[in-house]
C-alpha positions in Angstrom: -66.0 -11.9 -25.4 -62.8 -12.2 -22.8 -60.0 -10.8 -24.3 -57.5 -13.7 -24.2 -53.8 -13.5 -23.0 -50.9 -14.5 -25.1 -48.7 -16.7 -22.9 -45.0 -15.7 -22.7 -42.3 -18.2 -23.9 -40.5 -18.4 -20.7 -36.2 -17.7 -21.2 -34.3 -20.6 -22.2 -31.0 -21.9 -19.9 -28.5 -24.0 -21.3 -26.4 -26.1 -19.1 -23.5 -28.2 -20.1 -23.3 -31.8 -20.0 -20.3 -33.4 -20.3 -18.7 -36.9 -21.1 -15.6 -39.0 -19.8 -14.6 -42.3 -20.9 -18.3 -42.6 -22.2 -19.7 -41.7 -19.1 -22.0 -38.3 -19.4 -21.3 -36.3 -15.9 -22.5 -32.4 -15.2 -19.7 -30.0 -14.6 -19.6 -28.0 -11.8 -20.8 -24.9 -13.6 -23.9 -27.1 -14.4 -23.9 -28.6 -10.6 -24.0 -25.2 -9.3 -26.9 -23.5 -11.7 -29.2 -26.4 -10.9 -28.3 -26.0 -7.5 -29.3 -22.2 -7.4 -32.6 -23.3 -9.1 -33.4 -26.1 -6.4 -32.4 -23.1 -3.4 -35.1 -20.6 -5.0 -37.6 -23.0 -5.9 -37.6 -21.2 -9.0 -39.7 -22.5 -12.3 -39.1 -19.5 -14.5 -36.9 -20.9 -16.8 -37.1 -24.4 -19.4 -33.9 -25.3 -19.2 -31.8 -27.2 -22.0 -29.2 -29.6 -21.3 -26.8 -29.6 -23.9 -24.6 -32.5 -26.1 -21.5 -32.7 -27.8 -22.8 -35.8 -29.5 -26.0 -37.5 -29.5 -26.9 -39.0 -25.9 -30.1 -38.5 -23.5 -30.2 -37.0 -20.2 -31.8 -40.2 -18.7 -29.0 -41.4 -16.8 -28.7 -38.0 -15.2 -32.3 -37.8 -14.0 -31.0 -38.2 -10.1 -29.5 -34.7 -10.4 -31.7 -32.9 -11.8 -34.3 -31.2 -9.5 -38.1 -32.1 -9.8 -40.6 -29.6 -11.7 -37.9 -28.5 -13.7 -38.6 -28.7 -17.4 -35.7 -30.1 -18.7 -34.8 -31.0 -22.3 -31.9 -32.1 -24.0 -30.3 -30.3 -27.1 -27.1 -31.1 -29.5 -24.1 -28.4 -29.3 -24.7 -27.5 -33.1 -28.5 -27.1 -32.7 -27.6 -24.1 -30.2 -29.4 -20.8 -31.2 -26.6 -18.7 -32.3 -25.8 -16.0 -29.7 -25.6 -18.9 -27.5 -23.4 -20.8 -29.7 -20.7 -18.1 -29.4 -20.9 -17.6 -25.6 -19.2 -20.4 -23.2 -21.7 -22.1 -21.1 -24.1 -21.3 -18.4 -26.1 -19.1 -20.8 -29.4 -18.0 -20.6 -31.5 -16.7 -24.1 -34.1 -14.4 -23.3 -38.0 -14.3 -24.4 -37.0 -12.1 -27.5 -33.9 -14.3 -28.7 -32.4 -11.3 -28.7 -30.6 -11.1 -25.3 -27.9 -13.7 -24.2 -26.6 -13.6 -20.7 -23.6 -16.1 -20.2 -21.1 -17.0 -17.8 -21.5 -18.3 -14.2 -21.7 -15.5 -12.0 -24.4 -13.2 -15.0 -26.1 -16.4 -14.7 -27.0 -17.0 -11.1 -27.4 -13.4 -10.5 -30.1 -13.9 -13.3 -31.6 -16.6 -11.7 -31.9 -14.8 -8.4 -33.7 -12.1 -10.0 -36.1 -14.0 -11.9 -37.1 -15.7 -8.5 -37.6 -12.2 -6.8 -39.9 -11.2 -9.9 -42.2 -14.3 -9.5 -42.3 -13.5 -5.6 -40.8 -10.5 -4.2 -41.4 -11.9 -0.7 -38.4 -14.2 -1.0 -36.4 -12.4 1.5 -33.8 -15.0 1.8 -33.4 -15.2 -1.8 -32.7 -11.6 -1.9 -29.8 -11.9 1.0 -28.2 -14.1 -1.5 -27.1 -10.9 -3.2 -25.4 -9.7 -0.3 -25.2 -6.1 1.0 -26.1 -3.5 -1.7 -27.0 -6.6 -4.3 -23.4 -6.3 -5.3 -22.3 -10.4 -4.8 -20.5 -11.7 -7.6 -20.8 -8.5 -9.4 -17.8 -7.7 -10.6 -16.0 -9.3 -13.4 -13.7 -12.2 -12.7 -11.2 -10.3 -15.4 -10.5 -7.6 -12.5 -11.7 -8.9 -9.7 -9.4 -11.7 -7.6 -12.4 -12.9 -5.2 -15.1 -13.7 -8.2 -12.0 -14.9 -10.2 -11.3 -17.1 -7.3 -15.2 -18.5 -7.3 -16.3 -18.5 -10.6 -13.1 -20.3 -12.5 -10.6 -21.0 -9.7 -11.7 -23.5 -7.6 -14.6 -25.1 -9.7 -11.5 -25.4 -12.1 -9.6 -27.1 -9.7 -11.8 -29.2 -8.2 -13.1 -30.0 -11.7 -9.3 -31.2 -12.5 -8.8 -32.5 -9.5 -12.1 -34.9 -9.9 -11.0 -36.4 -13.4 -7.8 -37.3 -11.8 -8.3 -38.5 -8.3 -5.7 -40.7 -7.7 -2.5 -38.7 -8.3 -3.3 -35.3 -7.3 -3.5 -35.2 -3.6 0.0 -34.8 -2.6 -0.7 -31.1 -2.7 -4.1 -29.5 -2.0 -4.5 -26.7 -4.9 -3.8 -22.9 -4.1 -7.2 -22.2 -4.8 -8.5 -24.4 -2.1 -5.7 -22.8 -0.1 -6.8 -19.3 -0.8 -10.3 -19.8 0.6 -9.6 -21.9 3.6 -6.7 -19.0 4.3 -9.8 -16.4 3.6 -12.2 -18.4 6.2 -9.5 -18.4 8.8 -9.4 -14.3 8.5 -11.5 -11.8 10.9 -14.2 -10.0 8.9 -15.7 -6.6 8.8 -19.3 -6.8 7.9 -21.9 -3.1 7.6 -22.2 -1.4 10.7 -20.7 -4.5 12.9 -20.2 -2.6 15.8 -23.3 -3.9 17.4 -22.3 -7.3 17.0 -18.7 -6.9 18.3 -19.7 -5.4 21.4 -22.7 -8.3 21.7 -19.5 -10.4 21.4 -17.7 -8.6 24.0 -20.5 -8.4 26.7 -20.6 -12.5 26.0 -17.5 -13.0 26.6 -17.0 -11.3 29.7 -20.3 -13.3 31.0 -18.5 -16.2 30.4 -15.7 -15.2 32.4 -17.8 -15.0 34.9 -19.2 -18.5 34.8 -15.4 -19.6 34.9 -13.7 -21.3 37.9 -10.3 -19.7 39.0 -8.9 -22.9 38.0 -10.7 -22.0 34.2 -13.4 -24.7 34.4 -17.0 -23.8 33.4 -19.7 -24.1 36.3 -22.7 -24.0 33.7 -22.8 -25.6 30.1 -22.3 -23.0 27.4 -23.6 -22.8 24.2 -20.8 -24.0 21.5 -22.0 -22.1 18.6 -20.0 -18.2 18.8 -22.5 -15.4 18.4 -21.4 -15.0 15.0 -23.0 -18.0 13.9 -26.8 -17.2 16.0 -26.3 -13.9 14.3 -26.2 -15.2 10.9 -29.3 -17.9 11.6 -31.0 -15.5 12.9 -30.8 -13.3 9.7 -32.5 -16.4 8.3 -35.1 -16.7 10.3 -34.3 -19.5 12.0 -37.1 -19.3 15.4 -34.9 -22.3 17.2 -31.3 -19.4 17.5 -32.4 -16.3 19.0 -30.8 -13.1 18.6 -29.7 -11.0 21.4 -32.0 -8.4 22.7 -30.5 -7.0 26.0 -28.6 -3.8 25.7 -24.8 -3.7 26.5 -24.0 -1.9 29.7 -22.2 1.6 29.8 -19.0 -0.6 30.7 -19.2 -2.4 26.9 -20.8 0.6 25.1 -17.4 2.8 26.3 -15.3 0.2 24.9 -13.0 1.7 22.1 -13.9 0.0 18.8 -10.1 -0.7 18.3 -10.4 -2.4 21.3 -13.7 -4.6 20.1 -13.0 -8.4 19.5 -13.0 -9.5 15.9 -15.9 -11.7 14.4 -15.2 -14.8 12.5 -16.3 -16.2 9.6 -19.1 -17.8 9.2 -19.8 -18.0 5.7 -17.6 -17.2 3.0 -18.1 -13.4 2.6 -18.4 -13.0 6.4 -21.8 -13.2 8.7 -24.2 -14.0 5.9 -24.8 -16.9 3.4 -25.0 -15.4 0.2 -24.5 -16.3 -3.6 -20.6 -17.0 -3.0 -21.2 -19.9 -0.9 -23.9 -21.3 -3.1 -21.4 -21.3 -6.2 -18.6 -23.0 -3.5 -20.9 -25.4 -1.9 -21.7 -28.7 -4.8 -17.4 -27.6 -5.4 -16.5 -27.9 -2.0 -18.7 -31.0 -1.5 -17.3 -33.1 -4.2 -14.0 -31.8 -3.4 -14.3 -33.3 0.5 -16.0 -36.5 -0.7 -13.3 -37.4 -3.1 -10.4 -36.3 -0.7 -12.0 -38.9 2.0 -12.5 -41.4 -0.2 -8.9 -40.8 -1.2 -6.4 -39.2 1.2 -8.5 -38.6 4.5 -5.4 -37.7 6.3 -5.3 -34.2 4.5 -8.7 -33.0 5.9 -6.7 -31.6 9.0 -5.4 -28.9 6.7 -8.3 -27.5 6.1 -10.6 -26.8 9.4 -12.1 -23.9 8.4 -13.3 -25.0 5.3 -15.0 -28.0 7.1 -16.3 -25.5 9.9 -18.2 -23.6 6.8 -19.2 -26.9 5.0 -21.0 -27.9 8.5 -22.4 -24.1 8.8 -23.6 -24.4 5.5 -25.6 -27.4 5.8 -27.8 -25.8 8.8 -28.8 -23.1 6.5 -32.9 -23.7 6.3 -33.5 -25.2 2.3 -29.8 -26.4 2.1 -30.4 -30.3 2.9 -33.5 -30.0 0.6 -32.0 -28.2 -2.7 -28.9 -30.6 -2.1 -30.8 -33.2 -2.2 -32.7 -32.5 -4.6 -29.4 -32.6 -7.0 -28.3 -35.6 -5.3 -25.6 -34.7 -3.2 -25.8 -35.8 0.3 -24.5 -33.3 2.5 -22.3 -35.4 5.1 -19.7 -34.0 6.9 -16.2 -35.6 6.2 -15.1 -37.6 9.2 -11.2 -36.4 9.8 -9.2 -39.5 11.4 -7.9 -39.1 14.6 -4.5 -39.8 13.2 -4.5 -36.3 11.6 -5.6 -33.9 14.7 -2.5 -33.1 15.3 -1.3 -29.7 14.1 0.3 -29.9 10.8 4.1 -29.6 10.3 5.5 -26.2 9.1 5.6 -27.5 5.4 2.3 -28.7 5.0 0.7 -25.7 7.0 -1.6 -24.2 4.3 -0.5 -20.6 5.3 3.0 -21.6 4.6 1.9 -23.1 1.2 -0.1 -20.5 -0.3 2.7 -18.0 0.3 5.3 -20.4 -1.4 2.7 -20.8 -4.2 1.2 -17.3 -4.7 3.7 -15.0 -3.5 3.5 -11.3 -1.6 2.1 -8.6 -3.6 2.9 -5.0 -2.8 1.7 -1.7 -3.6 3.9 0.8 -6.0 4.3 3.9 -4.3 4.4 6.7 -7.0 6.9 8.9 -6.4 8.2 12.1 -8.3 6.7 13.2 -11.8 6.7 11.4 -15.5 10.1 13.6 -17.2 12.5 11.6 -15.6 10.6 8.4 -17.0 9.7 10.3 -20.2 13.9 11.5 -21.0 14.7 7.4 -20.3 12.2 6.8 -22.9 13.8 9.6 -25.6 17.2 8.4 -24.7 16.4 5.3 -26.2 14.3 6.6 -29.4 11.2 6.3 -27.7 8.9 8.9 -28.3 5.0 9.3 -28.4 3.6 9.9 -32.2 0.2 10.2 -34.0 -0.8 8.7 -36.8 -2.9 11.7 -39.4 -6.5 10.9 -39.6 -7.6 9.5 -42.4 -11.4 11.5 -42.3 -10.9 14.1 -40.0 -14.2 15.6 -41.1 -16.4 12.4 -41.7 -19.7 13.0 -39.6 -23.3 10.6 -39.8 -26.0 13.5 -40.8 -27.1 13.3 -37.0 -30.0 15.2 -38.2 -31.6 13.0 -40.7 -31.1 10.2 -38.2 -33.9 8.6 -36.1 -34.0 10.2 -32.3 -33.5 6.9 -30.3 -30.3 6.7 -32.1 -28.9 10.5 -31.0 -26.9 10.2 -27.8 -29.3 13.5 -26.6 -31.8 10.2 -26.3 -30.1 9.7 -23.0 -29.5 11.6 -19.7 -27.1 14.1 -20.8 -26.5 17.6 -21.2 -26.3 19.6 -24.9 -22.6 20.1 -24.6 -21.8 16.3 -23.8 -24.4 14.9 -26.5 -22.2 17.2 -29.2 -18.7 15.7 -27.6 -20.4 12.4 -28.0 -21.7 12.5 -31.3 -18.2 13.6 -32.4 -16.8 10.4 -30.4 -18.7 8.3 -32.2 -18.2 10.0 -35.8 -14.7 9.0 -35.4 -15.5 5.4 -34.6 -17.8 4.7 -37.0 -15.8 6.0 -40.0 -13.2 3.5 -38.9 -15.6 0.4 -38.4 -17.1 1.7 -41.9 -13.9 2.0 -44.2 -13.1 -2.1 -42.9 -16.6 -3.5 -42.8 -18.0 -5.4 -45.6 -21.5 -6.9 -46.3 -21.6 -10.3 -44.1 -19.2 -9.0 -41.3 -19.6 -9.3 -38.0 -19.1 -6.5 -35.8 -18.7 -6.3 -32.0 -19.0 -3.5 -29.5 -16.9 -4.7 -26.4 -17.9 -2.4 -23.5 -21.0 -1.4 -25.2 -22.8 0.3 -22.0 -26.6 1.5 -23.2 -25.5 0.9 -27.3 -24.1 4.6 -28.3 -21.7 2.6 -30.6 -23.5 -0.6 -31.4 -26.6 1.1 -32.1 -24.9 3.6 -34.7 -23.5 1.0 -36.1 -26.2 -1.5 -36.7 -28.3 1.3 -38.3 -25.3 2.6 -40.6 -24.4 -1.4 -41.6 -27.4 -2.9 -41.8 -25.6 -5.9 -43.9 -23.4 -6.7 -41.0 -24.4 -8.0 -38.1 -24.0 -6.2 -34.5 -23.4 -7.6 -31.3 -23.5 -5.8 -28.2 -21.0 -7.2 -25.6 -21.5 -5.6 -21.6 -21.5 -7.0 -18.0 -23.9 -4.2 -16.3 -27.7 -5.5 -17.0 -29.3 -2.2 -16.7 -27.1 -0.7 -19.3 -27.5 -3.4 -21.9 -31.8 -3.9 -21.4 -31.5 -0.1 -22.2 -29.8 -1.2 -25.0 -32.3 -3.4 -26.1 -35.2 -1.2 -25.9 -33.7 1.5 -28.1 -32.9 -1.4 -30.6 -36.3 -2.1 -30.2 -37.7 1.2 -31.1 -35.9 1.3 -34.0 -36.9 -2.0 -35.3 -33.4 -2.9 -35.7 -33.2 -6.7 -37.0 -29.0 -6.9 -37.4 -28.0 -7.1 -33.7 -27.8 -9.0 -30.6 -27.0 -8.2 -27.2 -25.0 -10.5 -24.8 -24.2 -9.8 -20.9 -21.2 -11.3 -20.2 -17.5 -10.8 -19.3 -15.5 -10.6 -22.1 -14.1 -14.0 -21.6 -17.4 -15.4 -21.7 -17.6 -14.4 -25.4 -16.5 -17.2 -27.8 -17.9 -16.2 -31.2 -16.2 -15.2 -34.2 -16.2 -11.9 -35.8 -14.3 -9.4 -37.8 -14.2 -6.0 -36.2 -14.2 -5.5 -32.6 -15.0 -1.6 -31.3 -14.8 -0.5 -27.9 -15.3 3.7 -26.8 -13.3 4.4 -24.0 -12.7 0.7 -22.7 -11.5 1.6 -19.0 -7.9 0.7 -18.1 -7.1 -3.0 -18.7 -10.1 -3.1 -20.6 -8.4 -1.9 -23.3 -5.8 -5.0 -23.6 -8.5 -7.2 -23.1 -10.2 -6.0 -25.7 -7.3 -6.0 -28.3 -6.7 -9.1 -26.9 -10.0 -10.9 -27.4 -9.7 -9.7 -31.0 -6.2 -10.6 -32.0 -7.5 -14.4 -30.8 -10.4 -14.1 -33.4 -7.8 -12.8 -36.2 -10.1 -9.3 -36.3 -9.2 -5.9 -36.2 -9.9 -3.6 -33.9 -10.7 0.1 -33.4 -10.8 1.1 -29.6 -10.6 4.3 -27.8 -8.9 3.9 -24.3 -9.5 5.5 -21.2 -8.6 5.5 -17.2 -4.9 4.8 -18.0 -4.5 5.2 -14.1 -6.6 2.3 -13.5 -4.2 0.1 -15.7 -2.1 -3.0 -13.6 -0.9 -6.1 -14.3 -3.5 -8.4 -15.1 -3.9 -12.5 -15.5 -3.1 -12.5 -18.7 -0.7 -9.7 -19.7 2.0 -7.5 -17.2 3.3 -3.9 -18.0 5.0 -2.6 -20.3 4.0 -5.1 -22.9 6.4 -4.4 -25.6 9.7 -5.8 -25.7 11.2 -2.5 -26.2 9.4 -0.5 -23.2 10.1 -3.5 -21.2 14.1 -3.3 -22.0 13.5 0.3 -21.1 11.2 1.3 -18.2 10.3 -1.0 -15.0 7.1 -2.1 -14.4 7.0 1.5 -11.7 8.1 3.7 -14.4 5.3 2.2 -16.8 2.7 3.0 -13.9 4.0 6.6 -13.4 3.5 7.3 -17.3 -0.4 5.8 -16.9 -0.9 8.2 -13.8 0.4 10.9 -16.0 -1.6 10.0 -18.8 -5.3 10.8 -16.5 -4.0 14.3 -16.4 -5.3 16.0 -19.6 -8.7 17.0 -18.3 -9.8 20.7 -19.6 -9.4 22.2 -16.7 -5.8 21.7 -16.1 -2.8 24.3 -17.4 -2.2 23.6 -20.9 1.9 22.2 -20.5 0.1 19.6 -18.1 -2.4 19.2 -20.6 0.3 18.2 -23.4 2.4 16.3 -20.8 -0.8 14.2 -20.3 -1.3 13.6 -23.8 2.4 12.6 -24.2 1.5 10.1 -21.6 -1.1 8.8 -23.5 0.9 8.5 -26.5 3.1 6.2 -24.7 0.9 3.9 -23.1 -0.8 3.5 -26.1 2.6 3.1 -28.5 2.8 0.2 -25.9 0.5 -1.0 -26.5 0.2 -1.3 -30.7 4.3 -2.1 -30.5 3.0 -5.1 -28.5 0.1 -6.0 -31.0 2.2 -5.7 -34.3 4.8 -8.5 -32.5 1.3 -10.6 -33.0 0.9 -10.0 -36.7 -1.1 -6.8 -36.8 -0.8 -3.4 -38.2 -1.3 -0.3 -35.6 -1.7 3.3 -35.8 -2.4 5.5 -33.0 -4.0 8.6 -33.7 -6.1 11.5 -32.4 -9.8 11.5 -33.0 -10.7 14.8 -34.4 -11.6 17.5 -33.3 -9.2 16.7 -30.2 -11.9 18.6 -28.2 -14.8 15.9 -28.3 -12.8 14.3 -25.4 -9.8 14.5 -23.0 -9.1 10.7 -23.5 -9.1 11.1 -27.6 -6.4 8.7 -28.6 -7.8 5.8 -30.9 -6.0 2.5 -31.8 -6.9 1.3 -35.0 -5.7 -2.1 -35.5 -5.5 -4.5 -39.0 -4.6 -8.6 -38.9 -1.8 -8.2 -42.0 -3.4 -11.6 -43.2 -6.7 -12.0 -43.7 -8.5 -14.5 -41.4 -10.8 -17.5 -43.0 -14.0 -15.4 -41.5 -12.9 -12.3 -44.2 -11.8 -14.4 -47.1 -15.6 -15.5 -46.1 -17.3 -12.3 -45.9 -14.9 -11.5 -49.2 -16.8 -14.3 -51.2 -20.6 -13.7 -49.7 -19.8 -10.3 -50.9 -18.5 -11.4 -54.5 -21.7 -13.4 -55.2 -24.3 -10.8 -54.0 -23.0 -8.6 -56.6 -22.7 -11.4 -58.9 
């Protein structure tokens, strides 16, 4: 008898559908997923389109790619880590493992392709050089910030109002035709400049004195062959002959710059599959509408046109019906554009200059200001100083000495996470929810979902590896209270009670105090990388109103350098200093929370040895939110 296999539920992908004036349309987000999945040919998901109210997907059938299986689902019928994540999302095989958001998403999509056939070589270039495209969090980074929400927000805006919004393109549009317009650096692009160079000088060659051509030349740059040719596009070939002595002595200072291409440089990659349906709807409604403004933006219709002779393009487009025509530009508008309406000129009126703080001198000046004007850095007393989980009764997986680490670092670690989960444990109740922001491979969450096993436990982290870990040591414990979600923090809708975060780096911090003052939930977090904090999208430096009648935003950044400085190996009145820093920052910090409603106290974990970043902010909503008056009642009638 053949032993018979068990087929695999394959993930599940849920796409947003949305309607306007009775109308059901795809957003952008939706456009661009379905896009991705067209590109790779990929069939490894079943993908769910999903209502706000009853309606079928019929009407939509035209944009939705063949051999796709496609049904349709209601908002509320959404399993429920999906429900509390913003859409794309994808629910692994277990239903354990949501990853949500646009850029997780595609990324995820990408790899699923590669797993069903590694030999998709082009798919793979779609992550870019060292797979890193996309990869970091719109929250710190301006670029994916730019991709993933700027200009798919814009256009989407844009789109539902098309008849009053052209006077002025957006400044996100403005930002990546400014970005196409700039020279690039690629890996190791020396080669290529000095191709460039040895073509050009050919060229003059071929020139008359009067600086007419005697031969045709070829009108695509080398940039563009060189990018085709990655491809493996047979009808561009690359260069083979080597540069004379006379190029390969050329200084590299002195090397000519290469254009743009596509929008991260040479190479088509995952960026310009998340701009491409934005930018084509963008240039099809600005035709249709204002066709004189085209002329402001030649680069971007330079890349649109590159874009299109990328080989699968035309088909995947296609496939989601969108005809990939390049915007005629009327010959009224090829003239250059007047100083006011140059985009350049624009962008800088809209966006502004940024500049670098130097740092200069140490944090006592900054520090007296502060004491000057009753400012000083205090600690709350712990409430359990000596509150440990018996670490040796407890299950192996769940020991921090599970991982990669040494016997000195596991002890630091246990202690870390002592001090955490007495907090999360003296303001949990049975039927809370409890979120660890940050989570990394689940010291926290893990703890925490074996300790509570009455409260639910979600995991919250953007690396993949890190959270998969995760997973399988949940798994090993047979852990049935906790769920797992790779997303940016944004991405992360759901309600809960109690958000944790161990040493949440720089800004992550604030967005995770943040993220929880928003749900009404308290908060216990323990910060780190003060160095690395800056003013964000959503909050600048100092937050308080007190620091900011006090120190400049400078002065705050000298006190977070400072604050780094209390590593074991510096003198112990640097040490202190450090720690004073902290103090600051972090009274900051829970000054600017309280404004909000909320009850703060900074303290020290104990023993202050387990770390050099030991300051914890425990923070309580003074009213109770709807979700504890909840959890207050499920409690009251279980022990009823």
């Amino acid at each position: 008898m053949k032993h018979s296999e068990v087929k695999q539920q394959p993930s599940s992908l849920y796409l947003e559908v949305c309607s306007q004036n009775e109308k059901l349309h795809l957003p952008l987000h939706t456009s661009i997923a379905l896009f991705l999945l067209s590109y790779c040919e990929c069939k490894s998901f079943k993908v769910f389109l999903v209502f706000t109210k009853p309606a079928s997907s019929q009407s939509l059938r035209s944009q939705l790619p063949e051999g796709l299986d496609v049904s349709d689902i209601q908002s509320e019928d959404l399993p429920q880590l999906v429900r509390g994540c913003r859409l794309p999302a994808v629910l692994d095989e277990t239903g354990r493992l949501c990853r949500a958001g646009l850029a997780v998403v595609l990324r995820h999509i990408i790899n699923k392709t590669l797993e069903a056939d590694p030999s998709r070589n082009d798919v793979l270039a779609l992550l870019g050089f060292k797979k890193t495209c996309l990869k970091a969090c719109a929250e710190v980074s301006r670029w994916t910030r730019l991709c993933e929400i700027g200009i798919p927000s814009a256009v989407e805006e844009l789109l539902k109002n098309p008849t009053n919004q052209y006077q002025q393109l957006p400044l996100s549009i403005l930002t990546l035709e400014r970005r196409l317009a700039e020279p690039v650096k690629v890996h190791n692009d020396d080669k290529i400049r000095r191709q460039k160079l040895q073509e050009q000088r050919q060229n003059e060659k071929y020139e008359s004195p009067e600086g007419q051509r005697n031969t045709p030349q070829v009108s695509d740059g080398l940039e563009l062959r060189a990018a085709l040719a990655k491809l493996s596009v047979d009808s561009v070939p690359t260069l083979t002959t080597r540069e004379n002595s006379e190029i390969r002595k050329v200084k590299t200072t002195d090397l000519p710059p290469l254009e743009h291409v596509f929008a991260e440089g040479l190479y088509f990659t995952l960026t310009d599959v998340v701009l491409l349906p934005c930018i084509h709807h963008y240039l099809c409604s600005l035709q249709a509408h204002t066709a004189r403004t085209l002329h402001q933006l030649p680069h971007l219709l330079r890349w649109y046109s590159r874009v299109r002779e990328v080989p699968g393009v035309l088909r995947a487009a296609e496939a989601c019906g969108m005809a990939l025509s390049v915007p005629q530009v009327p010959t009224s508008s090829l003239q250059a554009p007047a100083a006011e309406d140059d985009p350049a000129n624009l962008l800088e009126q809209e966006e502004g200059q940024e500049t670098q703080l130097p740092f200069v001198g140490g944090p006592r000046p900054t520090m007296t200001k502060l004491k000057e004007n009753g400012i000083e850095a205090g600690f709350a007393p712990h409430p359990c100083p000596a509150w440990t989980l018996p670490w040796d009764s407890l299950p192996e997986a769940i020991n921090p000495t599970e991982g990669k680490m040494s016997n000195i670092r596991a002890v630091r670690k246990r202690q870390q996470l002592n001090n955490l989960v007495a907090m999360v444990t003296e303001l949990a109740r049975p039927g809370y929810t409890v979120v660890d922001f940050c989570s990394g491979t689940g010291h926290v969450g893990i703890v925490l979902a074996h300790t509570l096993p009455e409260c639910q436990v979600i995991l919250i982290e953007n690396k993949e590896e890190s959270l998969v870990r995760a997973q399988s040591r949940s798994a090993e414990l047979g852990l049935k209270n906790i769920g797992f979600i790779q997303a940016n923090l944004d991405y992360f809708t759901g309600p809960f009670h109690i958000g944790v975060a161990l040493h949440a780096c720089g800004i992550a911090t604030d967005m995770v105090m943040e993220h929880c003052i928003q749900a009404g939930a308290a908060f216990v977090i323990s910060p780190c990388c003060y160095g690395f904090i800056q003013n964000a999208i959503k909050f600048t430096f100092p937050k308080s109103k007190r620091f900011q009648e006090t120190l400049t935003y400078k002065e705050h950044m000298i006190l977070c350098r400072f604050a780094d400085q209390t590593a074991v190996q510096l003198p112990p009145e640097r040490r202190l200093i450090g720690k004073q820093c902290m103090g600051l920052v972090d009274l900051d910090r829970s000054w600017a929370a309280e404004t909000q409603g909320y009850s703060v106290r900074v303290m020290t974990m104990e023993p202050e040895s387990c770390s050099p970043k030991n300051n914890m902010l425990l923070g309580r909503p003074l009213h109770k939110s709807k979700l504890e008056v909840c959890a207050n009642q499920l409690e009251a009638l279980v022990h009823n």
